[in-house]
C-alpha positions in Angstrom: 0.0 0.0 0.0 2.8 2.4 0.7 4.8 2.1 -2.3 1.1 2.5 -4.3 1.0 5.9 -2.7 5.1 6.7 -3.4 4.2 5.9 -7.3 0.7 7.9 -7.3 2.6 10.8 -5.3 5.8 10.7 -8.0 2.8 10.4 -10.8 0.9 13.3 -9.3 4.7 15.3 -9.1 5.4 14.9 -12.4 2.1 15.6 -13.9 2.1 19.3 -12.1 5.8 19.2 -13.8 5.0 19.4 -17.1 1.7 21.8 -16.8 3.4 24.5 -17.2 2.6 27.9 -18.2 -1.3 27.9 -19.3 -2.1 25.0 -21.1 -0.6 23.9 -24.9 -2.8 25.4 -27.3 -3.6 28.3 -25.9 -7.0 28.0 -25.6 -8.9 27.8 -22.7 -11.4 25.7 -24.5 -10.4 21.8 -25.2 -10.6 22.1 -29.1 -8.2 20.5 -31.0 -5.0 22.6 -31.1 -1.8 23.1 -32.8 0.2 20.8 -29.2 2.6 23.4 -28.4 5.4 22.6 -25.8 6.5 25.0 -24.0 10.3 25.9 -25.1 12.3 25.3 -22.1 14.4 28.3 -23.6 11.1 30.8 -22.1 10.4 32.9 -24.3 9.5 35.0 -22.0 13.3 35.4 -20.4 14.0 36.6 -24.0 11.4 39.5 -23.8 8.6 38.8 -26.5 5.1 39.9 -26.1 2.2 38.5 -26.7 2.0 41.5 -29.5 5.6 40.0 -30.7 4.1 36.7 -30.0 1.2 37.0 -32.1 3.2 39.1 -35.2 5.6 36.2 -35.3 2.6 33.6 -35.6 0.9 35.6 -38.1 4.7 35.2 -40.4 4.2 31.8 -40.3 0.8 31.4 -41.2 1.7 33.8 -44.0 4.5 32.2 -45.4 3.1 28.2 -45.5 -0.6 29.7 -46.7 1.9 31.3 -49.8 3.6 28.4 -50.3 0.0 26.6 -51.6 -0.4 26.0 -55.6 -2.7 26.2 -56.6 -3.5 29.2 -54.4 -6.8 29.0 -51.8 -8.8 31.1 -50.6 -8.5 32.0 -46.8 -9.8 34.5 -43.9 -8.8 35.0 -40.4 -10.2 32.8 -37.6 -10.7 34.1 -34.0 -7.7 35.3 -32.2 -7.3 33.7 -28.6 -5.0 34.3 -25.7 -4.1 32.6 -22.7 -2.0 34.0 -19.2 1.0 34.0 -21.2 0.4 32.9 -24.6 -1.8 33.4 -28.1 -3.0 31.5 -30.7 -3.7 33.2 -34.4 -5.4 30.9 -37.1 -6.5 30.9 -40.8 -9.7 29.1 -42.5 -9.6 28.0 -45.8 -12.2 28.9 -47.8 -11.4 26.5 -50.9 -13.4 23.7 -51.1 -10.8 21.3 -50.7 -12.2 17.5 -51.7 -11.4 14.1 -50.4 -8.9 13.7 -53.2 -7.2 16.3 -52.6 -6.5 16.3 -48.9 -3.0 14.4 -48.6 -2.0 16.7 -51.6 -2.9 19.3 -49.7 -0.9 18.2 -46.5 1.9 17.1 -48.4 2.7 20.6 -49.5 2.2 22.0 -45.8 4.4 19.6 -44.3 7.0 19.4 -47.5 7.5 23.4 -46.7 7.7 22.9 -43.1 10.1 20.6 -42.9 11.8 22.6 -45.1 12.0 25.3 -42.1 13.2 23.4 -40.0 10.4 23.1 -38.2 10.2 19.2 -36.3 6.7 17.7 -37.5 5.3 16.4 -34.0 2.5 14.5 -34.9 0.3 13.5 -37.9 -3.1 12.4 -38.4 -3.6 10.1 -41.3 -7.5 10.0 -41.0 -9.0 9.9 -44.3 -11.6 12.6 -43.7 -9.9 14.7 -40.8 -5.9 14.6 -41.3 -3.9 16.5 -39.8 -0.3 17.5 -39.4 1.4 19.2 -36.2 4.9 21.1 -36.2 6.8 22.9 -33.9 9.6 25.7 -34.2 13.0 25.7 -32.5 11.3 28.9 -30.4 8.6 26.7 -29.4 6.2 27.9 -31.6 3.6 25.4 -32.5 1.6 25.2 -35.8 -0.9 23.2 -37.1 -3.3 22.1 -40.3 -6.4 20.0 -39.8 -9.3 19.3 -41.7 -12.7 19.2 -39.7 -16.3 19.7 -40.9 -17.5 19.8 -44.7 -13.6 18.8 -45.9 -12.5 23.1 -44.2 -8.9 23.3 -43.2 -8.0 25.0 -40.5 -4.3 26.6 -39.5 -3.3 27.3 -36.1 -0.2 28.9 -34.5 0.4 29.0 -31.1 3.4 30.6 -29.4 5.1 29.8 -26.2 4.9 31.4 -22.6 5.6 35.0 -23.7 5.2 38.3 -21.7 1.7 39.5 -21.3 0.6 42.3 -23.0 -2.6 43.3 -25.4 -2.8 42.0 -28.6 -4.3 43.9 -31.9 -6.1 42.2 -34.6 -3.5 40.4 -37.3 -2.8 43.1 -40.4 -2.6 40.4 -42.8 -4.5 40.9 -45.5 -7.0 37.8 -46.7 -6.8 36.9 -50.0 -11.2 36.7 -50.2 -13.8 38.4 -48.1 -12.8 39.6 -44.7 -15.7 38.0 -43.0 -15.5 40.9 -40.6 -17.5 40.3 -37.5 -18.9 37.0 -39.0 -18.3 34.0 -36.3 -18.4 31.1 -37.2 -17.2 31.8 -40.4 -19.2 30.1 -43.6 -18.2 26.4 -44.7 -15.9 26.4 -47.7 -17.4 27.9 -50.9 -14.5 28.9 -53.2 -14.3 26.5 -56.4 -11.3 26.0 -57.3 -10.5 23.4 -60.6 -7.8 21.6 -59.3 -8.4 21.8 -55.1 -11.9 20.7 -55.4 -11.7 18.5 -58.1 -14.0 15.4 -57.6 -15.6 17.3 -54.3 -19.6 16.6 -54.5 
């Protein structure tokens, strides 16, 4: 009985360990997220904001959403922050079909990796993949498909110093959606992304 309670008490120990600063995604909600762990370099000790934070996220959602060709369509998703942390994201608004999904993640993860950036996890589902990275900052990003075949990027950053954050000054490439939430399934055609899609 007493070396039950020594492994539950060293279980319990280690558990509060790893909790760290808010919790991965950076959401206080338990929705699927981009599985952030926490640098154990703080990003914090370096001096980013959650402003900086955010900017930084809103690069790399940027630069992978430019590296897709055929070009989709995409528009800002909600903007969340945590005690020390914030998570930016992008929906696609390209019909994307069934076909064309692992095409799709193929050229996400091809240009991550060719950041540097370590992919953490995959999801090979055949109607929800997904693909999770992380940056040697700590950085975590994510693509997932979810309901009616939309993808979704998210980008969440580290334990960072807390401060406000502003809306994201990237410019969508569609409609702004502007105080629309949730934000419309996909409804962009496109001849080669939606090709075979119903």
């Amino acid at each position: 009985m007493k070396r039950r309670f020594q492994i539950v008490a060293v279980a319990l120990a280690f558990g509060f360990a790893l909790s760290g600063c808010g919790n991965d995604s950076g959401q206080s909600s338990g929705s699927e997220s981009a599985g952030t762990i926490k640098s154990s370099k703080s990003t914090k000790e370096s001096g980013m904001d959650m402003q900086e934070a955010a900017e930084r996220s809103d690069g790399m959602l940027d630069a992978v959403l430019k590296e897709i060709s055929p070009e989709v369509q995409w528009a800002h998703g909600p903007t969340t922050t945590g005690s020390c942390d914030v998570t930016r994201r992008r929906t696609v608004m390209t019909i994307v079909s069934a076909e064309r999904r692992q095409s799709f993640l193929d050229q996400v993860e091809k240009f991550w990796r060719k950041s540097d950036y370590r992919i953490k996890a995959k999801n090979n589902d055949k109607e929800f993949p997904a693909v999770y990275a992380q940056t040697k900052a700590g950085f975590g990003i994510s693509v997932s498909f979810r309901g009616n075949g939309q993808a979704f990027f998210e980008a969440d950053s580290p334990c960072v110093k807390e401060s406000k954050v502003a809306d994201s000054t990237s410019e969508p490439n569609g409609p702004a959606y502007e105080g629309v939430y949730p934000l419309p399934r996909p409804n962009v055609h496109s001849d080669y992304w939606s090709a075979g899609a119903s």
